[in-house]
N, C-alpha and C positions, 0 to 999 in steps of 0.2 A: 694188466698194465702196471700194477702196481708194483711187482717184482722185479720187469723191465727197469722202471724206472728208477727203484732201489739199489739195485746192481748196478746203473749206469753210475747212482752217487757215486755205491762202496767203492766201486774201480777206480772213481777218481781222489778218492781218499777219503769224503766227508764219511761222519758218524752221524749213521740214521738210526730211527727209533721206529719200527715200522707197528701199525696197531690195524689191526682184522676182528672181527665178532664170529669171521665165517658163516653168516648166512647165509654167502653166495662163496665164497672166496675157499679156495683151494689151498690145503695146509702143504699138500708136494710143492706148489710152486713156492715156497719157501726153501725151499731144502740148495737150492745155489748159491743161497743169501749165507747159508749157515758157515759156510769156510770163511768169513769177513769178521773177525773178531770184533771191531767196532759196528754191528750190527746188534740191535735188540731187538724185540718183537713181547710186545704184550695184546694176551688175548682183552681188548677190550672194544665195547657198543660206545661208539664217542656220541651217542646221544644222550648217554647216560654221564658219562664220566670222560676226562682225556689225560694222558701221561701228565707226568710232573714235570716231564723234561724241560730244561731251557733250551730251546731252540733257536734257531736263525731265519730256519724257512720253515713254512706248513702246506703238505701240499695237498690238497681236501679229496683224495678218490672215495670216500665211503660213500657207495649207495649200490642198491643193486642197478642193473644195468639195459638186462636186456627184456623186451617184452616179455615173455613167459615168467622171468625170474619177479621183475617188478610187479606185475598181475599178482603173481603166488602171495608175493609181499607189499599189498599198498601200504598200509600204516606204518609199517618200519620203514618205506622208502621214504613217505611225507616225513616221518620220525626224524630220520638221520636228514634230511635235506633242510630240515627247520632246524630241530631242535641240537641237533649235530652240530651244523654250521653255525649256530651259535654260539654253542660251546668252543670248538675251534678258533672264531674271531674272537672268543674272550681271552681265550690264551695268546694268540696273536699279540694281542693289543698289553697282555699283564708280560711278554717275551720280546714287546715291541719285535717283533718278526715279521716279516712279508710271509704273505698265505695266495697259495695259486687254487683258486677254487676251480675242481676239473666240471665246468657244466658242460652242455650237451647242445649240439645241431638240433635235440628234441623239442627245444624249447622255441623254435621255425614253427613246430606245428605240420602241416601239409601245404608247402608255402606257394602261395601265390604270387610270390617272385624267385627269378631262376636266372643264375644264380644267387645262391642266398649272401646278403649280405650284414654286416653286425648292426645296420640304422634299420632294418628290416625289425620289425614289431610281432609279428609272426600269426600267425593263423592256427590257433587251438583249442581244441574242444575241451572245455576245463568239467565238464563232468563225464566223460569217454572213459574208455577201458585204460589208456593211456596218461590221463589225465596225474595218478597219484607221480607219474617220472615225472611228466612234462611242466606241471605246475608245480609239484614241487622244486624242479632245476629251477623255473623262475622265479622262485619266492626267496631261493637260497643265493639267486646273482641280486634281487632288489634286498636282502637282505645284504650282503656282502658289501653294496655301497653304501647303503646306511651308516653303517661300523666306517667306513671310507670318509665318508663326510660330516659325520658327528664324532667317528673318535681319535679321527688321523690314522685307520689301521690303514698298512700298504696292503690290500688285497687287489690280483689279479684274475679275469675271468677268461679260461679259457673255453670256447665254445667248440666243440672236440664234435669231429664228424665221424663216420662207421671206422671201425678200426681191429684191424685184425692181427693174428701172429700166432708162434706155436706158444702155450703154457694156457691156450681159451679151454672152457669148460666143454666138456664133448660134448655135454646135456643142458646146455644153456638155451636152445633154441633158435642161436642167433644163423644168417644165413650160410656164413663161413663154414660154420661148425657142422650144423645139420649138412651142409652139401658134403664135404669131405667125411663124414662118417658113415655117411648110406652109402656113397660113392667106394670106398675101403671095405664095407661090409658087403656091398653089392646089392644092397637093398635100392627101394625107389629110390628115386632124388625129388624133393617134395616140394614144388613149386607154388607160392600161394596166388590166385585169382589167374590173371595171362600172365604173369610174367614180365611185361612191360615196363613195370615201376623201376625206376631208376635209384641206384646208389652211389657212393664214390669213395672207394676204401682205402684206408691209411695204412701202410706198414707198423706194427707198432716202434721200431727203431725211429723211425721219424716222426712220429708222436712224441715219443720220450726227449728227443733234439727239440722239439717245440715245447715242452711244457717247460724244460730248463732253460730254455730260451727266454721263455717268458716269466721266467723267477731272477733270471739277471739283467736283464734291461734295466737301466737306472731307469726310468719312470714311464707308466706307460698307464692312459685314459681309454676306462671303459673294454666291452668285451674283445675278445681275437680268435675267428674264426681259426681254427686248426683240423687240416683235413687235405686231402690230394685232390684239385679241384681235374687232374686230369686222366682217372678213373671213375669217369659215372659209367656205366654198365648197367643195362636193363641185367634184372635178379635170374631169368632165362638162359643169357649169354653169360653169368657167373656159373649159372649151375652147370653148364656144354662144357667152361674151361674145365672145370673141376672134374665131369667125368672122363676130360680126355689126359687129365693130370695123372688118376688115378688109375688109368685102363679099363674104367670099369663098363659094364654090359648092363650096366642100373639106363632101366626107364623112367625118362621124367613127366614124372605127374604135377596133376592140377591139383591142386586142395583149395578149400575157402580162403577167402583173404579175411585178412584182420579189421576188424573194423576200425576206423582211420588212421589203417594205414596209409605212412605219404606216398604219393606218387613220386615227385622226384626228388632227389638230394643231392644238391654241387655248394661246393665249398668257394666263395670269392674271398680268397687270402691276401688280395692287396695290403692287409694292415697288417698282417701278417711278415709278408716282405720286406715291409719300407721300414718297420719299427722293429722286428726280430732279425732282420735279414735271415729268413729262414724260408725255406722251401722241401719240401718231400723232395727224397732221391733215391726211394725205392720204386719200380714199376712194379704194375700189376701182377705182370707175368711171373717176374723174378719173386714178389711176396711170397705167391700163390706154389711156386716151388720149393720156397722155405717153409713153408705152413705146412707143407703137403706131407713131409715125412714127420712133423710131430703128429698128426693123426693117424696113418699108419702105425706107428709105436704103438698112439693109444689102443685103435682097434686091434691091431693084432696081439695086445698085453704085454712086451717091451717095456711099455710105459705104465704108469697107473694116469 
């Protein structure tokens, strides 16, 4: 996402400062940024440390992201979600800069409302396997207005739903990824529990239009759901499209499901709308055909 959205700046002229630790983050998906001479890139952990730069905007993607990735890493996810986003707001605040904190639909929980909406409080298990994403994304949006209402920082929270595109790690775990790579390789296609569990997947272009969206609004109160409220798809009927994307003669299997994992996930964007005017305009279908040949490349070695 993060390169996405880098690219979207450099095209439009801004000079970005882009900063990675690579725990999770992929150094090729840098290499499109590199033709933008007003692009930098310093390897740094903003838990520890953040650029000198003077800035205008801050837009907060460090953390890991996806279940297997964040499990691998609890302490550096709570790390960077605390102690990161602190650092971040303190620059913010010494750069007087607006900061889009990228938080997360994880912080719903397994909601007991459908769809989810930003007054919704959420349903989470704060000591689960999930707990180091999920609590940490919330501790970094009550942190976020803390800095908002004690030190006048402009931070925005965007509450970002599944979100998919080609430059995703092959080895991430996430469902996109795993489908289109067994699917390409011809291997199973690895279903967790029935299948049933709902999702609703973002393009990332239209992700990247909503998070700039929500760094130019002249003002705007409290979190924004950002996500395609008209893509929820049981995990079953994403995994069917995907093998018939790929041609592939992969068998779909059952595997364990995760333990609290949600059932369903739908995005209510109304505040999204009225105050960004912004809406998803990628469909499903069409993502899924654009995603389709970055995985290819990857499996067949095209690509790294």
């Amino acid at each position: 996402m993060g390169s996405h959205l880098s690219e979207s700046l450099l095209a439009d002229g801004w000079e970005v400062w882009g900063v990675d630790n690579f725990l999770t983050g992929r150094r090729e998906n840098l290499e499109p940024l590199r033709r933008y001479p007003q692009f930098h890139f310093s390897r740094i952990d903003v838990s520890r440390r953040v650029p000198r730069a003077e800035v205008d905007v801050i837009y907060h993607l460090a953390s890991p992201a996806s279940p297997p990735r964040y499990q691998e890493h609890p302490l550096e996810t709570l790390e960077v979600n605390s102690r990161g986003t602190a650092r971040l707001l303190a620059h913010a605040a010494a750069c007087k800069a607006r900061m889009v904190l990228a938080s997360t639909s994880e912080v719903y929980g397994d909601p007991e409302v459908h769809p989810q909406t930003e007054s919704y409080w959420g349903h989470v298990n704060p000591v689960g396997p999930r707990s180091c994403y999920d609590e940490g994304k919330r501790f970094s949006e009550a942190l976020s207005m803390a800095w908002r209402t004690s030190r006048g920082v402009d931070v925005r929270i965007a509450r970002i739903f599944n979100t998919y595109g080609p430059r995703m790690d092959p080895e991430d775990g996430r469902v996109i990824s795993n489908f289109f790579v067994q699917g390409w390789k011809g291997a199973p296609i690895t279903v967790q529990g029935t299948g049933r569990q709902t999702r609703s997947f973002c393009y990332v272009s239209d992700l990247v239009r909503g998070l700039r969206a929500l760094a130019e609004v002249d003002r705007v109160e409290g979190p924004v759901n950002l996500g395609n409220p008209d893509t929820e798809h049981s995990i079953l009927e994403i995994a069917e499209q995907i093998r018939e994307i790929t041609g592939s003669r992969s068998k779909i299997v059952r595997i364990t499901r995760g333990r609290d994992d949600p059932e369903r996930r739908r995005p209510d964007i109304t505040r999204a709308r009225k105050i960004l005017k912004w809406r998803p305009r990628v469909s499903l279908e069409e993502g899924l055909q654009l995603t389709s040949e970055y995985f290819r490349s990857v499996v067949q070695g095209t690509r790294r």
